[in-house]
C-alpha positions as CSV (number, residue, x, y, z in Angstrom):
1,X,101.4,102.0,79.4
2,X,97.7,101.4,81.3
3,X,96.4,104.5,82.9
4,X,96.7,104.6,87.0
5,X,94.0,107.1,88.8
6,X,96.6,108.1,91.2
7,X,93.7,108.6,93.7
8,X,93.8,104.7,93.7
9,X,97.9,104.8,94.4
10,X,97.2,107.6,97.4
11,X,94.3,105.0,98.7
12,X,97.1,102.0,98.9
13,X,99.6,104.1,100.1
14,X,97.7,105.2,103.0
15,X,97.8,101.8,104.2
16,X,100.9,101.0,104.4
17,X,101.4,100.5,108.1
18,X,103.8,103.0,110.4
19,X,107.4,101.3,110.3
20,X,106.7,99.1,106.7
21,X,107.7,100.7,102.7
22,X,106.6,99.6,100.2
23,X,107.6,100.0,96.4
24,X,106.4,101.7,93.4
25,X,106.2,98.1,91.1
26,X,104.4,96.6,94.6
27,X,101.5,99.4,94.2
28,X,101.7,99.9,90.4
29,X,100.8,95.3,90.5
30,X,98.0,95.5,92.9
31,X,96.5,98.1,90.8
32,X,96.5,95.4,87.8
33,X,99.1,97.6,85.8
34,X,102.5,95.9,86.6
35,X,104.4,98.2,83.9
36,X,103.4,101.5,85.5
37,X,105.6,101.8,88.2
38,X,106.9,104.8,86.7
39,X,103.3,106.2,87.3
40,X,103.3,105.3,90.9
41,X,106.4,107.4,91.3
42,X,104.4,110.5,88.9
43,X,101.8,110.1,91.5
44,X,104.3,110.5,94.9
45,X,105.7,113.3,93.1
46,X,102.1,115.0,92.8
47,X,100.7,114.1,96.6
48,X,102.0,116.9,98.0
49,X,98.7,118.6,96.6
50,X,96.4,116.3,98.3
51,X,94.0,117.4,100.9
52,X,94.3,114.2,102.7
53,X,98.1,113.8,103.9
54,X,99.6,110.4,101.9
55,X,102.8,108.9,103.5
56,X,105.0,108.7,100.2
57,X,107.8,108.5,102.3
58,X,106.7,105.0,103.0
59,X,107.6,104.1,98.9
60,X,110.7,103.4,98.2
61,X,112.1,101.7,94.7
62,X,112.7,97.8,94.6
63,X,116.0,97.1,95.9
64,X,115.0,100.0,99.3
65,X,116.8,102.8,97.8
66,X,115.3,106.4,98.8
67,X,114.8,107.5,95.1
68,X,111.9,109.9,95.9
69,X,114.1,111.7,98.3
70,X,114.6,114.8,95.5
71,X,111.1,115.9,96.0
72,X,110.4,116.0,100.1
73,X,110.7,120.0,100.3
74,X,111.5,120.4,103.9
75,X,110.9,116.9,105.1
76,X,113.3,114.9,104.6
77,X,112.5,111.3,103.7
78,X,115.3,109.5,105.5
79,X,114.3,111.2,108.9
80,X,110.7,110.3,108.8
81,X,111.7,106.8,107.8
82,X,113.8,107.0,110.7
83,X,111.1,108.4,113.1
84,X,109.1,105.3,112.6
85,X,112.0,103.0,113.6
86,X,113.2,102.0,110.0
87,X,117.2,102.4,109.8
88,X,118.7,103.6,106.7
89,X,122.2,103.2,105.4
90,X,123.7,104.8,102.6
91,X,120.1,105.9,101.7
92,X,118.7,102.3,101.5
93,X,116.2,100.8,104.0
94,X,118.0,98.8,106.4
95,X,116.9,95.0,106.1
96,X,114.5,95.8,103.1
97,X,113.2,92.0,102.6
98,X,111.5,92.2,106.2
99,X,110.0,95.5,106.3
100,X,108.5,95.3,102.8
101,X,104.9,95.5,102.7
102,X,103.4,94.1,99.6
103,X,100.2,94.6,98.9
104,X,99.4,91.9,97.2
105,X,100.0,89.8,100.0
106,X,98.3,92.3,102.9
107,X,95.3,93.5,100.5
108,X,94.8,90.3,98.6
């Protein structure tokens, strides 16, 4: 498995716009290590202990499903996705396909 600097993962997810997810594979590709996603997720799990405040609500896995949900202590992932307009069913993001942010595509 390559090595992700997960200070690199907090600097992408911080751009993900207000109202947009993204997914762990998306972020784990743009850093050129397309079989880390698994890392990505390591790295949500840790941001908690950033000094800078990173939106890992915002990352969701593939198919929109709220998998990082387990480890929002106190702020619960489904309402901040829901404070920024993004519906959720059945913990999966309401029409995934048009709110996914790739940032592949946005970054280039």
């Amino acid at each position: 498995m390559d090595f992700l600097n997960f200070e690199h993962v907090y600097q992408v997810v911080r751009l993900v716009p207000d109202g947009r997810v993204t997914t762990y594979g998306a972020i784990a590709r743009y850093l050129g290590s397309a079989q880390s996603a698994r890392m990505v997720g390591w790295a949500m799990n840790a941001c908690h202990r950033c000094p800078t405040p990173v939106p890992a609500h915002r990352v969701v896995n593939r198919r929109g499903l709220l998998t990082g949900k387990i480890h929002f202590n106190g702020n619960d992932m489904k309402q901040l996705l829901e404070a920024e307009g993004i519906q959720i069913k059945n913990n999966q993001v309401v029409d995934f396909k048009r709110l996914f942010w790739d940032p592949n595509i946005e970054l280039g």
